[in-house]
N, C-alpha and C positions, 0 to 999 in steps of 0.2 A: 468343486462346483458341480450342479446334477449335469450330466449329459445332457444335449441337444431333444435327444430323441424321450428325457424322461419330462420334461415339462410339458412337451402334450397329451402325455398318456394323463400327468396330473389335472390337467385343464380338465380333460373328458372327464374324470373319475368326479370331478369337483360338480360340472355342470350335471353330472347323471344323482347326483344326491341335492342339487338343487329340486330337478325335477322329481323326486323319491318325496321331498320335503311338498312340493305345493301340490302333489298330488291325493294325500290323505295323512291324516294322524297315522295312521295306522302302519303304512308304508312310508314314513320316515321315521319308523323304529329300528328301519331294517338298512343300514349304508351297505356300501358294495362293500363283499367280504374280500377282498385285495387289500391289502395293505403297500406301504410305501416305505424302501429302504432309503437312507442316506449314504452317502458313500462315508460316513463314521461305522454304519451297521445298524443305528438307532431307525426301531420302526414302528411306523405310525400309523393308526388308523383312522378312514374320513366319516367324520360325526356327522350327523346332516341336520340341517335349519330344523327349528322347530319351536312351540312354545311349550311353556312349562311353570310350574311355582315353585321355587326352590322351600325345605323345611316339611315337615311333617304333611300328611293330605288333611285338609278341614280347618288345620289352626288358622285363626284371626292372625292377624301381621304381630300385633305385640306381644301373643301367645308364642309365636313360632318365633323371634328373636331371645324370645327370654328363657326358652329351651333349647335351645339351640346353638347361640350364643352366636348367633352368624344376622346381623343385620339388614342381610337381604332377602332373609327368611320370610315367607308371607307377602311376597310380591312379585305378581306376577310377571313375568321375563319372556324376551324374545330374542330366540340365536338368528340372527339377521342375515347370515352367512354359515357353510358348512366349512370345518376346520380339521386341520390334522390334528391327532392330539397320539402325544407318548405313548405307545401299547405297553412301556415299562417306564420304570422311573428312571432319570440320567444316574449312569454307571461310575464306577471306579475309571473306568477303563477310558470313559469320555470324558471326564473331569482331568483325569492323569493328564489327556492329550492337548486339554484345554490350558493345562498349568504350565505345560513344558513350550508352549506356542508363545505364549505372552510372560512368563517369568512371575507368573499369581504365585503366589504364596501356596502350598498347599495348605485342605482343610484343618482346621484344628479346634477342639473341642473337648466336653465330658464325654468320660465312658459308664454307665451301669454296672456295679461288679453284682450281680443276680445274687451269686451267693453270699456275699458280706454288706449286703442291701445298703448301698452306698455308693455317690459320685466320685468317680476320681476326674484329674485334671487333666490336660496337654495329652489328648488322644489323638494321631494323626491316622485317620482310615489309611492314606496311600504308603506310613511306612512301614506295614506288618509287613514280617517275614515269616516264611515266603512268598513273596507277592503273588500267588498263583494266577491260574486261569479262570478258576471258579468264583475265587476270592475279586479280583476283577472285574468279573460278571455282576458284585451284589450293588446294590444305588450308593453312592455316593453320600455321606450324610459329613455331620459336623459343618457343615456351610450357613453362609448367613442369606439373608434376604439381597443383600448386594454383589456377593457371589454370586447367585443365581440370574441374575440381569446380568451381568458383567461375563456369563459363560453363555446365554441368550445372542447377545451384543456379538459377540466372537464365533459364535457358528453361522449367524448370519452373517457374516461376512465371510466365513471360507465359504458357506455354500449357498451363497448366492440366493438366498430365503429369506424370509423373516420368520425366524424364529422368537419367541415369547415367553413368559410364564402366562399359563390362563388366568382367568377372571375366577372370582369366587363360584360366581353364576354357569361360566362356561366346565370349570370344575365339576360341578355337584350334577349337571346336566350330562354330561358324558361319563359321570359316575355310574348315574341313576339306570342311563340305558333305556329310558321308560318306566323303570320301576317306583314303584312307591312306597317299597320298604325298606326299613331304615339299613338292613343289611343288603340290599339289594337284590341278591338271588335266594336268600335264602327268611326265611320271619326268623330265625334266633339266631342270637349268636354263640359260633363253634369254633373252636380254634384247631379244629380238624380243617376248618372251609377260610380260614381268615389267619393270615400271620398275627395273630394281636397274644394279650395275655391275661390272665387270669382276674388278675389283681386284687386288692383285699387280703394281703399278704401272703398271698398263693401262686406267687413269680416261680415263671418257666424260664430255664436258663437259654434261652431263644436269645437269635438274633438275625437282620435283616436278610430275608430269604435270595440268593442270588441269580440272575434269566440269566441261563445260557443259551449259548449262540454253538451250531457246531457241535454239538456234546456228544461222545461217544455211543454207540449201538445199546451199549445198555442201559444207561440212563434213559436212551430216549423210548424204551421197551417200556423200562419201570415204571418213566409220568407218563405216558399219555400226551404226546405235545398237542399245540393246535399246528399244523403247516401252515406255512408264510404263506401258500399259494400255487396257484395249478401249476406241474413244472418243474415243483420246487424242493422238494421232499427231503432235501440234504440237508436244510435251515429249518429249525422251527424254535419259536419261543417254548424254554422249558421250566416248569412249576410244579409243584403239588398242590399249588390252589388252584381252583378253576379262576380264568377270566370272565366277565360279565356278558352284558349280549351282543356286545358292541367290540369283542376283542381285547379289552385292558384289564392288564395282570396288576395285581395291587394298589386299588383304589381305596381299599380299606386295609389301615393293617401294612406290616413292614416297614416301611417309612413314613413323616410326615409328609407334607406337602405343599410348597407356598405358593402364594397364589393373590394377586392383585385385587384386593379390596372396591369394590361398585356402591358403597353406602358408609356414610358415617351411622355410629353405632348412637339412636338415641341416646341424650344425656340421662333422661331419668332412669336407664337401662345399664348404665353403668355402676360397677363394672362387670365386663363380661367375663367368663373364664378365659386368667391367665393375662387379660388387659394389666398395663403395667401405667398408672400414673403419676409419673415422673417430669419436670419440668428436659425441653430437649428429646425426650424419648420419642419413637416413634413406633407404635405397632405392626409388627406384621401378621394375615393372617395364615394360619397352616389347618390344611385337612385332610381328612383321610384315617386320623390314628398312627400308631406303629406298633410294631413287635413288641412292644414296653406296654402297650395302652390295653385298655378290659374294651368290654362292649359299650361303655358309657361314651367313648372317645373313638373305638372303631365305628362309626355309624357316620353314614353318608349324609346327614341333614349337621352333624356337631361340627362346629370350628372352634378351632381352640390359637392362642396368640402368642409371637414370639418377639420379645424386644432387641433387636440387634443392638451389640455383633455377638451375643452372647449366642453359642452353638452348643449342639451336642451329637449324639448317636443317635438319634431317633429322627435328625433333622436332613429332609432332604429336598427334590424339587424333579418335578416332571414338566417337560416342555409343549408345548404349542406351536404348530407350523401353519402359518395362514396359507387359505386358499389365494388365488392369485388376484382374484375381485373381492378379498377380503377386506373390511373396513379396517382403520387401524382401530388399537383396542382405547376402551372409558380412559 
């Protein structure tokens, strides 16, 4: 559970991006550059209120759903509250701890064999040997949609938060950072700047890039970390992708993403990429892309759908920590 003395530093940090937020557009592009550890290590940075249109700038709503493939594209949104959101995606390491607490099952799932361009079956990320520290470090994948609430469910209860999956909306907003390109920092897409892949039969034997925590003198020479924070210089999140303007390391690219649906998908709109209509089934949706995915799928306006419990290696989940005057979520 956070110490005594870390929930009013949170309070402050919360109410200073309130005021960031109702004081101009302009300055609620910009949240306080501190971030927020847990005592698992997972760190978060404060997104602040704001309005915005999720989906391409210009398109009409049934333009922007039917490109997009995301529902809530084309209308416009308001974050009513500023929230913690994942600076990484949940780890090996935080899953492991989450498995060994409650007796979960661990993940299980397809793997991609890159070079014999093919699914195989019963991939468990947490039994490769050997389990290293690096290995550890990279997101968690092969999880389902009930996974990811059920390890939500469980931290919030060790530490005394409410932790969440975000909203679609909340997602693509703290993706975007203010931006309005589909890659975010950058107008094309690079797989120099984006863990994604090539595709079109032009697969890179890649796979999900790992944050380290800790990492030795010369790793952290070679990337370039961001530091956690004034003080702090021993911890930094490490990558060879940059993060956005907002501090988050792979919003595009590496992993998928799930993330709580705000809109039913028009019927005449269906189906969307990857919708699955089955009597019983229930969609879920994921964004972001992954290490697997080209630039048609790594782009911050596309959502793409996963029918549980069926998992893989591309599939994973980044959390949400409400602010303390936060609403609950849609």
């Amino acid at each position: 559970m956070p110490s005594m003395a870390s929930k009013p530093r949170l309070r402050i940090l919360a109410l200073l991006a309130c005021a960031l937020a109702l004081a101009s557009p302009a300055q609620a592009q910009r949240p306080p550059a501190r971030p927020f550890e847990n005592s698992m290590g997972m760190v978060f940075r404060l997104i602040p209120a704001g309005t915005f249109t999720p989906g391409p700038k210009g398109a009409d709503a049934r333009a922007a759903v039917r490109e997009t493939g995301n529902p809530a594209a084309g209308k416009p949104a308001r974050i009513e509250r500023p929230f913690w959101m994942g600076a990484h995606e949940v780890r090996l390491r935080d899953y492991q701890a989450f498995c060994r607490a409650t007796g979960r099952a661990e993940p299980s799932g397809e793997a991609y064999d890159v070079k014999a361009c093919r699914w195989r079956a019963d991939f468990k990320p947490l039994s490769q040997q050997p389990m290293t520290e690096a290995l550890l470090a990279q997101p968690v994948t092969c999880v389902s949609f009930d996974d990811a609430v059920a390890f939500c469910a469980w931290l919030s209860k060790k530490e005394g938060r409410r932790y969440r999956l975000p909203t679609d909306v909340e997602w693509e907003y703290a993706a975007r950072a203010g931006s309005d390109r589909a890659y975010v920092l950058f107008d094309r897409f690079d797989i120099r700047k984006v863990n994604g892949n090539l595709g079109e039969g032009r697969l890179l034997p890649a796979n999900p890039e790992e944050v380290l925590m800790d990492a030795d003198p010369s790793a952290r020479e070679e990337r370039e970390p961001s530091v956690l924070g004034a003080g702090r210089t021993e911890r930094a999140l490490l990558s060879r992708y940059p993060p956005n303007a907002w501090g988050l390391y792979h919003m595009l690219g590496n992993a998928q993403e799930f993330v709580v649906m705000t809109h039913d998908p028009p019927p005449d709109e269906l189906p969307l990429p990857g919708w699955t209509i089955l009597p019983g089934k229930t969609n879920r949706m994921l964004r972001g892309g992954s290490w697997l995915h080209d630039e048609r799928d790594c782009n911050v306006f596309r959502a793409l759908f996963n029918c549980p419990p069926y998992s893989n290696v591309t599939i994973g989940f980044r959390v949400l920590l409400e602010t303390e005057a936060a609403p609950p979520p849609p």
